[in-house]
C-alpha positions as a printed Julia matrix, in Angstrom:
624×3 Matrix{Float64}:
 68.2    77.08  -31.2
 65.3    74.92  -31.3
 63.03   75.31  -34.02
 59.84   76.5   -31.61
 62.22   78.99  -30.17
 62.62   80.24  -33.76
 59.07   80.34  -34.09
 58.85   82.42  -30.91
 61.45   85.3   -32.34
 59.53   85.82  -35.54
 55.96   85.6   -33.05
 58.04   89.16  -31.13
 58.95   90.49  -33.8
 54.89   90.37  -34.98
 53.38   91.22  -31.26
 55.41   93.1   -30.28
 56.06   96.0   -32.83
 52.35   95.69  -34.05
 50.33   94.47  -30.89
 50.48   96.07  -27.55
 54.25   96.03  -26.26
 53.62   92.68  -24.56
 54.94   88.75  -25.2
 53.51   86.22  -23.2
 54.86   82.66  -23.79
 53.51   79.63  -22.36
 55.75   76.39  -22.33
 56.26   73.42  -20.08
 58.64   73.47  -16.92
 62.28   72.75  -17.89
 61.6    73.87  -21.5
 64.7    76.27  -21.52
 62.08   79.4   -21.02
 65.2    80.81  -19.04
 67.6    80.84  -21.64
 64.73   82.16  -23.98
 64.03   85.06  -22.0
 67.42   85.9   -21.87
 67.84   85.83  -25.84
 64.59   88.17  -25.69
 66.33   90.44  -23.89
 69.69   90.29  -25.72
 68.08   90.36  -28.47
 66.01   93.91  -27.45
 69.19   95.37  -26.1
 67.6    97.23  -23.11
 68.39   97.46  -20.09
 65.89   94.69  -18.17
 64.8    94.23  -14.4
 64.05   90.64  -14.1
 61.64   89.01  -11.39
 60.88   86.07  -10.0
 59.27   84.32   -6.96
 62.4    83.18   -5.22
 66.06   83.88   -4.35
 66.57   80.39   -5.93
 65.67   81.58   -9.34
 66.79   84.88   -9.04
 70.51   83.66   -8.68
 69.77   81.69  -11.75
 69.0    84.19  -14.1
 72.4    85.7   -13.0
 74.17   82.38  -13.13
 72.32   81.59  -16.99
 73.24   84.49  -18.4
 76.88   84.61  -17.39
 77.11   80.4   -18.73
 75.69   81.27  -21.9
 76.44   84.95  -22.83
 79.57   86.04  -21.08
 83.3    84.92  -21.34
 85.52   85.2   -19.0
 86.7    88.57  -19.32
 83.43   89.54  -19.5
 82.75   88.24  -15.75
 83.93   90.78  -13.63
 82.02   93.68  -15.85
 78.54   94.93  -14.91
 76.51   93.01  -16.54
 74.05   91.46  -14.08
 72.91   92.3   -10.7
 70.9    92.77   -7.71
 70.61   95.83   -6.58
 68.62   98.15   -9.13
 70.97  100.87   -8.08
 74.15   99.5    -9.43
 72.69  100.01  -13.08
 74.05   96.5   -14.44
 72.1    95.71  -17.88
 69.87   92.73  -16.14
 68.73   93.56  -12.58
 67.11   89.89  -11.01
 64.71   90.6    -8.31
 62.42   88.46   -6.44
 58.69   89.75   -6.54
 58.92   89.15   -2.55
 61.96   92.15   -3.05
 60.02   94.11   -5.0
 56.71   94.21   -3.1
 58.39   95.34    0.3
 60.7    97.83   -1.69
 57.33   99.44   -3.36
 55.5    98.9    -0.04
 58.71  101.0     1.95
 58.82  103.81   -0.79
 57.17  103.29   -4.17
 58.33  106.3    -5.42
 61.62  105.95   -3.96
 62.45  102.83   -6.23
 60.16  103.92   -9.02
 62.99  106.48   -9.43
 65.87  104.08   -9.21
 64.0   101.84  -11.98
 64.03  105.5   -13.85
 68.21  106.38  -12.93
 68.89  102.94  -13.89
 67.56  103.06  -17.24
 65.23  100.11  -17.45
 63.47   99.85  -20.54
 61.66   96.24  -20.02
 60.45   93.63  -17.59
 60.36   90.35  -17.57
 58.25   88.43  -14.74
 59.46   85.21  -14.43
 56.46   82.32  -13.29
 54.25   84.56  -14.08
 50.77   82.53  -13.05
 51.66   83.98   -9.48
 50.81   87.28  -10.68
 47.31   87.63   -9.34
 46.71   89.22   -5.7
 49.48   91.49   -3.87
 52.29   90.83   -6.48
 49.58   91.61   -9.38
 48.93   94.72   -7.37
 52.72   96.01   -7.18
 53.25   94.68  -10.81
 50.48   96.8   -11.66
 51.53   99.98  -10.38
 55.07   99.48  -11.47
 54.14   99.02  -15.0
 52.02  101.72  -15.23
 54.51  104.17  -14.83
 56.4   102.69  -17.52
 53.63  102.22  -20.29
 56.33  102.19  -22.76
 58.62   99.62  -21.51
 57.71   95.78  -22.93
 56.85   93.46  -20.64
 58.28   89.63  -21.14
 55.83   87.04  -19.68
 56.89   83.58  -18.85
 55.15   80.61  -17.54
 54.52   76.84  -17.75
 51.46   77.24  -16.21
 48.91   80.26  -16.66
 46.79   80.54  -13.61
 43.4    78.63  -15.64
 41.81   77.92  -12.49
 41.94   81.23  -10.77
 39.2    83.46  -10.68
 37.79   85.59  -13.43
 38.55   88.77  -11.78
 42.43   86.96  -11.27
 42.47   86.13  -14.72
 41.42   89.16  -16.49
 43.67   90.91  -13.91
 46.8    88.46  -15.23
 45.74   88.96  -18.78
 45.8    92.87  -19.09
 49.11   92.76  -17.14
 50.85   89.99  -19.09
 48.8    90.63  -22.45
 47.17   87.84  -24.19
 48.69   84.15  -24.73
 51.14   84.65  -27.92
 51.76   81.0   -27.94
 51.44   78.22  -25.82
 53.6    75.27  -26.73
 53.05   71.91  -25.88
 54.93   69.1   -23.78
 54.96   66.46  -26.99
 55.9    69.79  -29.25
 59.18   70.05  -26.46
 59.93   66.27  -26.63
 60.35   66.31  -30.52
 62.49   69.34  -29.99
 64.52   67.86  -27.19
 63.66   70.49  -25.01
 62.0    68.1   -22.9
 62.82   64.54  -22.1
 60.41   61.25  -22.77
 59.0    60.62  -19.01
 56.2    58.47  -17.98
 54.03   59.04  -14.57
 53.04   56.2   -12.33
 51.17   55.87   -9.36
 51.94   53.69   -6.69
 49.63   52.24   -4.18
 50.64   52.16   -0.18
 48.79   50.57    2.39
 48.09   52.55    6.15
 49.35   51.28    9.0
 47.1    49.67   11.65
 47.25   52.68   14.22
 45.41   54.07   11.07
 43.19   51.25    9.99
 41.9    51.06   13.69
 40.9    54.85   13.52
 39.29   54.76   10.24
 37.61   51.7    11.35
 36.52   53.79   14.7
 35.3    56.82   12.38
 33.36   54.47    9.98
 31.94   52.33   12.39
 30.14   55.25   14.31
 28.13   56.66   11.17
 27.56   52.94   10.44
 26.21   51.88   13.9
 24.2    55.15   13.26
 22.65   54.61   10.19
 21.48   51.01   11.15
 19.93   52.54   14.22
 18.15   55.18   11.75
 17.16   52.99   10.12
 15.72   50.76   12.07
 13.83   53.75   13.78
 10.29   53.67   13.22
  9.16   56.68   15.05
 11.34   58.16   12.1
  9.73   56.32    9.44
  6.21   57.39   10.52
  6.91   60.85   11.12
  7.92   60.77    7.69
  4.84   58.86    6.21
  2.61   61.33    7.83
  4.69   63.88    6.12
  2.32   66.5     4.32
  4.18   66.36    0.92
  2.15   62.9     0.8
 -1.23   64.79    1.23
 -3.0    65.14   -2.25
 -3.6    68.96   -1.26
 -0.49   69.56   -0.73
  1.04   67.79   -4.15
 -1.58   69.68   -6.03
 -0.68   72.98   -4.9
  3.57   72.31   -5.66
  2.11   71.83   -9.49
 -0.39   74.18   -9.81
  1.14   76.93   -8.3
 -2.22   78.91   -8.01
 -2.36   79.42   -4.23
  1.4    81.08   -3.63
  0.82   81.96   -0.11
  0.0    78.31    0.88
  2.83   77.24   -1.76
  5.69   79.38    0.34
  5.52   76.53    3.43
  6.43   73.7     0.49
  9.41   75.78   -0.89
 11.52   73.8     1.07
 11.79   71.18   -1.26
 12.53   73.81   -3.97
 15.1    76.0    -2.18
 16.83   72.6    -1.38
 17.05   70.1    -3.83
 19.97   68.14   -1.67
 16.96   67.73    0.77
 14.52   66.41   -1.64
 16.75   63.89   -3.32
 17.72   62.77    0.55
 14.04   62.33    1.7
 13.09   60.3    -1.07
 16.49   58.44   -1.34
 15.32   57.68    2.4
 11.67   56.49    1.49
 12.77   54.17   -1.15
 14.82   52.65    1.52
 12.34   52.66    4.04
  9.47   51.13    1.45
  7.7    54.08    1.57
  5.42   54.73   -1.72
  6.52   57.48   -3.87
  4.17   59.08   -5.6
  5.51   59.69   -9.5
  4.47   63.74   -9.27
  7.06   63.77   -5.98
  9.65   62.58   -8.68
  9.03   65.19  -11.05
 10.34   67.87   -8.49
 13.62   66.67   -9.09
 13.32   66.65  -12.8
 14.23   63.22  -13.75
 12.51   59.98  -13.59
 15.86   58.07  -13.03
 16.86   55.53  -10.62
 17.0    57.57   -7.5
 21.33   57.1    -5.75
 21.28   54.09   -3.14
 20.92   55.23    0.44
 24.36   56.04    2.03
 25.78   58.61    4.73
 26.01   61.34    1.9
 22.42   61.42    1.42
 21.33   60.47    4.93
 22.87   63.58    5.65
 21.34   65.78    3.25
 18.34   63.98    4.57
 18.94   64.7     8.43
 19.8    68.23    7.97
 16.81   69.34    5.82
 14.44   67.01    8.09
 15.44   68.25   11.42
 16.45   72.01   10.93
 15.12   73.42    7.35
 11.49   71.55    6.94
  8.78   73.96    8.4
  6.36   71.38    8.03
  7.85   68.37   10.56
  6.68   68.86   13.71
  7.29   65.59   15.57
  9.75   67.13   17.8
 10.01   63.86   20.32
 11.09   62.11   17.09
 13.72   65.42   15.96
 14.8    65.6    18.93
 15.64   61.55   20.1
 17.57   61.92   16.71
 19.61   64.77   17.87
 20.38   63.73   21.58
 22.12   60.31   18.81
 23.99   62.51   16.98
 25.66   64.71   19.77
 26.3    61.42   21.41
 28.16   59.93   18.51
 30.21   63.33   17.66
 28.3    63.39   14.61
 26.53   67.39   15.06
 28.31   70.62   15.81
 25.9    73.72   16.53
 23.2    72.15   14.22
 26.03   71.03   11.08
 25.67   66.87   10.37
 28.5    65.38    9.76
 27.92   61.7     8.98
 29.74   61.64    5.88
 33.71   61.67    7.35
 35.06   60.97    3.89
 37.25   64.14    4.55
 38.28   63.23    8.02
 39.33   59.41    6.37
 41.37   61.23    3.68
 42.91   63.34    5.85
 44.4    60.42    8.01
 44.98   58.58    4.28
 46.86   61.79    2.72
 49.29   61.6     5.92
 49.36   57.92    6.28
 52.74   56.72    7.48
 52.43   53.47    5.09
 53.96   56.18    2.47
 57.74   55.73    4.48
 57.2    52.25    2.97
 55.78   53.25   -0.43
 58.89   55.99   -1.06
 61.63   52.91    0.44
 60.11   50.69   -2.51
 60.3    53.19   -5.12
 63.81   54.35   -4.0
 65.1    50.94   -3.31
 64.0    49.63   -7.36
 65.07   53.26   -8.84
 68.48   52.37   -7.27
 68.85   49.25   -8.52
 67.64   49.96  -12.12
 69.7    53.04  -12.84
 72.92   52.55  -10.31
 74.9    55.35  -10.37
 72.86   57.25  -12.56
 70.16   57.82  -10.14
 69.28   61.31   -9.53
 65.93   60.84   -7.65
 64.04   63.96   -5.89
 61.7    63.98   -3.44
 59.29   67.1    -2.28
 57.25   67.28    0.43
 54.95   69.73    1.76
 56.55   70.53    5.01
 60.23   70.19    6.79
 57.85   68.33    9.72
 61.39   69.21   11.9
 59.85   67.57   14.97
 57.26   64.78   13.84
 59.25   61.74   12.44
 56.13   59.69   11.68
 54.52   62.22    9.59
 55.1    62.77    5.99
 57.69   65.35    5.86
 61.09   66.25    4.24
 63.05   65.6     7.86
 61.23   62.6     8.49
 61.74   60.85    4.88
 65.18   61.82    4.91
 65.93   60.53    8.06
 63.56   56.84    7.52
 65.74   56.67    4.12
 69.35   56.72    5.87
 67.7    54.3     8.78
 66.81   52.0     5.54
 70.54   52.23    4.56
 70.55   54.15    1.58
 73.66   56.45    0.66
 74.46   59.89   -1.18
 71.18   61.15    0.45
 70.29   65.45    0.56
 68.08   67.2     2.43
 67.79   70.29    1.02
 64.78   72.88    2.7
 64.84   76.79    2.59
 66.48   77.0     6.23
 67.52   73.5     6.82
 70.32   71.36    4.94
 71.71   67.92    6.4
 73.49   65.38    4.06
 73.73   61.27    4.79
 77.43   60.46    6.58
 78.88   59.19    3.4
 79.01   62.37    1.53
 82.09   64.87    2.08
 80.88   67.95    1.72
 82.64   71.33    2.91
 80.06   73.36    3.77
 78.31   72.63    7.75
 75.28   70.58    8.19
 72.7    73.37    8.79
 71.92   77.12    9.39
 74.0    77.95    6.73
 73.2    82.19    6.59
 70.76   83.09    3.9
 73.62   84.88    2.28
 75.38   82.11    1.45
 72.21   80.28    0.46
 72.91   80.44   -3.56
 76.36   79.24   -3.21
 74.89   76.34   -1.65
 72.69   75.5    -4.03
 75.02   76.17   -6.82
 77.38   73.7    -4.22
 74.93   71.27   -4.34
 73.74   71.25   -8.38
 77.29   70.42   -8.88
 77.27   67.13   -6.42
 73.87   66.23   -8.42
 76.1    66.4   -11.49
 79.03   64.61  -10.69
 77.09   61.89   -8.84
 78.42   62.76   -5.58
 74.3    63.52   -4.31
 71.91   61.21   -5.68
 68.8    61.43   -3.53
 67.44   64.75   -2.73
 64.64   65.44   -0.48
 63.26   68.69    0.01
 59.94   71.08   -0.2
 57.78   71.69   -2.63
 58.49   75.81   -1.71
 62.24   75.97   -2.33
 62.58   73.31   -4.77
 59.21   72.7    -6.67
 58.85   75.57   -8.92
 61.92   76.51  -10.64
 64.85   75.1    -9.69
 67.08   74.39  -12.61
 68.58   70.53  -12.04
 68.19   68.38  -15.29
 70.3    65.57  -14.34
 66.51   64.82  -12.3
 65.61   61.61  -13.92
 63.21   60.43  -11.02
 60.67   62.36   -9.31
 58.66   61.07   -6.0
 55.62   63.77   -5.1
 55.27   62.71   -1.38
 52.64   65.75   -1.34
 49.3    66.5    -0.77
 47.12   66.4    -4.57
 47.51   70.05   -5.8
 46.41   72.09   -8.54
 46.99   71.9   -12.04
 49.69   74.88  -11.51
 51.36   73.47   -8.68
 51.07   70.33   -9.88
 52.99   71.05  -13.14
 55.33   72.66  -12.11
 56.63   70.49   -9.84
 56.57   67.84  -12.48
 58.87   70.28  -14.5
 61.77   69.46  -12.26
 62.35   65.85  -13.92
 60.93   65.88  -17.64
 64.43   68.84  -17.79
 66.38   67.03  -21.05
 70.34   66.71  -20.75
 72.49   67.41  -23.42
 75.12   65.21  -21.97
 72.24   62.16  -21.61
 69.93   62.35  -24.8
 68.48   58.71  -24.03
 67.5    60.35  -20.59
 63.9    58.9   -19.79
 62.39   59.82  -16.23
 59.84   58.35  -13.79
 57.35   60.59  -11.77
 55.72   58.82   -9.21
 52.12   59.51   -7.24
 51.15   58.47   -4.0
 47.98   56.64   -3.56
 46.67   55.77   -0.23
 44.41   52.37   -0.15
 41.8    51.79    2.41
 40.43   48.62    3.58
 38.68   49.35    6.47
 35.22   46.75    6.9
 35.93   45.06    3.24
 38.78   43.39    3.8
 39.95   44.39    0.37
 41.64   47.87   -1.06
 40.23   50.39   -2.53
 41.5    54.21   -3.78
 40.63   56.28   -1.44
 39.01   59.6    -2.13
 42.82   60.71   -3.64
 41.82   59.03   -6.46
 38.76   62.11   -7.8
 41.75   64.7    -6.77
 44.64   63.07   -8.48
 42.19   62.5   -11.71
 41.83   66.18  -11.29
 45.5    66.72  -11.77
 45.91   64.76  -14.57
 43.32   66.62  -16.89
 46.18   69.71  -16.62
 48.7    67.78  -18.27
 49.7    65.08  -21.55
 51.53   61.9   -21.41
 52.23   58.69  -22.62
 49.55   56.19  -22.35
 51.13   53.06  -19.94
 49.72   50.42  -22.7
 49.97   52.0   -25.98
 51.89   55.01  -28.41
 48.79   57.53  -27.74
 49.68   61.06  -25.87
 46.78   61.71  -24.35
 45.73   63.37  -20.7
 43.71   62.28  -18.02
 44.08   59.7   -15.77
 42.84   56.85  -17.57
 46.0    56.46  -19.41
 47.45   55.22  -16.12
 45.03   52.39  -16.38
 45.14   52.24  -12.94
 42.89   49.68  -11.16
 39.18   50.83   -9.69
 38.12   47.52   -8.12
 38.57   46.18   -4.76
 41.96   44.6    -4.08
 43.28   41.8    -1.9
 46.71   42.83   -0.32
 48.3    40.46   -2.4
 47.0    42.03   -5.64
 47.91   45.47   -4.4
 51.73   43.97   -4.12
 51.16   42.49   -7.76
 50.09   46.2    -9.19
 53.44   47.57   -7.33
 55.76   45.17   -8.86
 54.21   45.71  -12.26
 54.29   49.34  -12.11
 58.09   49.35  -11.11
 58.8    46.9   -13.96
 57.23   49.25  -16.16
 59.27   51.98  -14.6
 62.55   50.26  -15.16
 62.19   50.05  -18.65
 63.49   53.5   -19.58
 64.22   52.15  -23.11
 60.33   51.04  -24.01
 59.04   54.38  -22.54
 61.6    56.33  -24.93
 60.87   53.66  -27.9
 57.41   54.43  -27.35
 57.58   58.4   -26.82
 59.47   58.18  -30.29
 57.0    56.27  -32.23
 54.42   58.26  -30.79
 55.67   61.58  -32.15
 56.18   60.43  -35.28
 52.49   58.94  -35.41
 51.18   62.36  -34.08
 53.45   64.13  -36.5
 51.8    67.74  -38.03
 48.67   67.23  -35.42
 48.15   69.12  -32.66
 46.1    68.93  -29.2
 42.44   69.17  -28.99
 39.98   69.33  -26.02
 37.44   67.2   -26.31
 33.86   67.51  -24.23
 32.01   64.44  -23.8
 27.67   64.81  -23.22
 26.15   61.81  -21.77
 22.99   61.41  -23.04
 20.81   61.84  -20.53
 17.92   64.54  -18.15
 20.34   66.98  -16.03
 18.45   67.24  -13.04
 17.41   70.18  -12.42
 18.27   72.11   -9.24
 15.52   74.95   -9.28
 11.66   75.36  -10.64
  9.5    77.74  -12.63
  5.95   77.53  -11.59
């Protein structure tokens, strides 16, 4: 046993007989909490009702604790099942199971938990414990105050709400211990792996319509601002009158003050309007600037704050009354798609991203990846892929059919697909079972089918979705990982990392690659640039530590990546690519370098750290 799973037995034996009947262990995905859970329970001797959040991971509780617990004699005997009512000593339900079984007749199966003789639960992934399950969980554990409660997860729900979370936390008790992905490394619970992202480029069908969207709120905004009803509707604005400045700081005639609270209710507006006058060369007065409580350099003009503008201007301002100049601005902006029901919308970052996030240039970006994965590790390849959706009838989008099908078209071999209701493998793989619509009850032998092919080599690309196969799903021979997915939350996000950092016994020098998709867009430039992806994926790497790509520091964030933030020519995007899947085909450097970091790091331990920029916050509301 590893030596923080010894740490965790003598942390029960202190919680749990002097605390509050509750251990709640945190630990990476693929750190073995399976197999600890199990030698919790053994180690309680009680009868245990197990859940989960899918039939995937039910079946493999059943299937650990029969590998690592039972002989063969031992097989046929009731040990695990299930059905609560056939009283086996581990019962594995799905929380999907138990929520429609409570929902049918809570005190129904509150009575065959009773008959059965359970005397503790363990909840498996238990950061989806929040809403409905939370609910169920809630109930059912309150009827059995004196039953412990085992509470697993890689990923404790940090970003939920604070109802959520103090909801999860009197359920699941407070964090015992919370171990760390370095700590599992050193302890060979986890394997060295190294994240990359790599860049793809969007097709021109897509370039042409980002070009389309861009160029309408740029046409606009040179038409804006080259409008000079506009600019002296707002010079004859009464924020510039000196009455009207006076009263905003003295405050001493409040009924006159209410018609200036605009500016005050909406700071967006005010930054907008004088964002606009700077461009516009229209004199700001220094007492105008103290409304937004800094004196700094005021943002360039651009369609965020043209918008802000626009929308305070025309529909929230009480005191613009130039409604030939409002309204010749509207009759634009209906024109050009830009206003629904009185909502600007001249910033279309979102609409860009969305086009980005599905762009077909990804078919390309995953065929790169796969292709120098292939070639690097031969036949020990055992590359994943998860997607979002199955996307059963859209080949050009991003989807597990359509990647799976674009891979065998590219001429790769030994290919998967592997969905909750859909299963296909490439021509060159005989395999017994049919194609597809296998019955859900045969569902487990499948995958139990199919983690023996990833084994022996026979299956060495699998593509499926992030539902059936991202949280959970116990495959360690994983040593490359491809998230063709939307940018998700640090829960989601971890976890589905957790299906290739898994170590092997069988491979200790295993080393794995998890690769990021990042969308470039060159639209106007003619060089690339991230695209909004970028802020989200930076977002997902504050959840997690890693190696740093130039150095021995384990670190988060996204700047270890070093990934580049300038504009790129297509030929230096190409450059990054190759470079990046050099990098990744060194497995032996990334291991050298996970080793000598450990041993540098050796008896320290994480630490957040919060950065303050010295500087005047500006201030979003006013005391007068």
């Amino acid at each position: 046993m590893h030596t923080y799973s010894k740490f965790l037995f003598k942390l029960r034996k202190e919680t749990i007989n002097l605390k509050d009947g509750k251990i709640h262990i945190v630990a990476a995905p693929g750190s073995g909490k399976t197999i600890l859970g199990l030698e919790l329970i053994r180690s309680e001797g009680f009868k245990t009702l197990v859940l989960s959040p899918s039939i995937a991971i039910r079946q493999q509780w059943m299937d650990r604790f029969a590998e690592a617990f039972l002989n063969k004699e031992q097989l046929d005997e009731n040990w695990c099942s299930e059905n609560i009512g056939d009283n086996a000593m581990i019962t594995s339900m799905t929380y999907q199971g138990l929520f429609a079984a409570m929902n049918d007749d809570p005190q129904g199966f509150i009575k065959k938990v009773k008959k059965a003789g359970i005397k503790s639960f363990c909840f498996d992934e238990a950061h989806h414990l929040k809403r409905q399950w939370w609910r169920v969980l809630d109930t059912l554990a309150n009827e059995f105050p004196e039953n412990i409660r085992i509470c697993l997860t890689a990923t404790p729900p940090y970003d939920c709400s604070s109802t959520e979370w103090n909801n999860y936390i009197n359920l699941c008790g407070d964090i015992d211990c919370e171990i760390s992905i370095p700590e599992l490394v050193k302890e060979k619970s986890l394997c060295p792996h190294q994240d990359y992202v790599y860049l793809s480029l969007p097709v021109q069908t897509e370039c042409s319509k980002i070009r389309k969207i861009k160029g309408t709120s740029k046409e606009f905004m040179a038409w804006l601002m080259a409008n000079d009803d506009l600019k002296e509707s707002v010079e004859s604005h009464p924020i510039f009158y000196k009455k009207a400045r006076k009263l905003l700081f003295d405050g001493k005639d409040t009924e006159k003050l209410d018609e200036w609270e605009v500016f005050l209710d909406y700071p967006d507006y005010l930054t907008g309007f004088l964002v606009y006058c700077k461009e516009a060369n229209i004199q700001i007065k220094k007492n105008l600037r103290r409304l937004m409580g800094t004196f700094e350099v005021l943002p360039k003009i651009n369609v965020y704050w043209m918008e802000k503008f626009l929308q305070g201007y025309l529909f929230l301002d009480p005191n613009v009354v130039d409604d030939d100049c409002k309204n010749s601005i509207i009759t634009r902006l209906k024109r050009d798609s830009l206003m629904i029901k009185n909502k600007l919308y001249l910033d279309k970052s979102k609409k860009i991203n969305k086009i980005l996030i599905k762009s077909q240039g990804k078919f390309e970006a995953i065929a790169d990846i796969v292709r120098s994965e292939s070639e690097e590790l031969g036949d020990e390849l055992r590359l994943l892929i998860l997607t979002d959706y199955i996307k059963k009838d859209a080949e050009k989008e991003i989807g597990a059919l359509p990647i799976y099908k674009y891979l065998k078209k590219k001429g790769f071999q030994n290919i998967c697909l592997l969905t909750g209701n859909y299963m296909e493998m490439s021509e060159d793989i005989v395999y017994e079972a049919s194609e597809g619509n296998e019955s859900k009850q045969s569902r487990p032998n499948v995958l139990s089918q199919v983690r023996d092919d990833i084994a022996s080599g026979k299956i060495k690309i699998i593509v499926g979705t992030v539902s059936y196969l991202g949280e959970g799903w116990d495959a360690p021979w994983i040593n490359s990982l491809i998230l063709a997915t939307t940018v998700r939350s640090y829960v989601s996000s971890n976890q589905m990392r957790g299906r290739a950092i898994r170590y092997l016994k069988d491979k200790p020098d295993k080393t794995s690659a998890i690769w990021h998709l990042l969308s470039m867009d060159n639209t106007f430039s003619g060089k690339y640039t991230a695209s909004e992806q970028i802020d989200e994926l930076a977002e997902r790497f504050t959840g997690f530590m890693g190696l740093s790509q130039d150095g021995n520091v384990i670190t988060n964030g996204i700047e270890r990546l070093n990934l580049p933030m300038n504009k790129l020519s297509k030929a230096e995007v190409a450059t990054y690519n190759d470079n990046v899947l050099n990098k990744a085909g060194n497995r032996r450097l990334i291991n050298k370098r996970w080793q000598n970091a450990l041993i540098l790091s050796d008896g320290s331990s994480a630490k957040e750290k919060v950065f303050v920029h010295r500087k005047v916050i500006v201030k979003n509301f006013h005391y007068y």
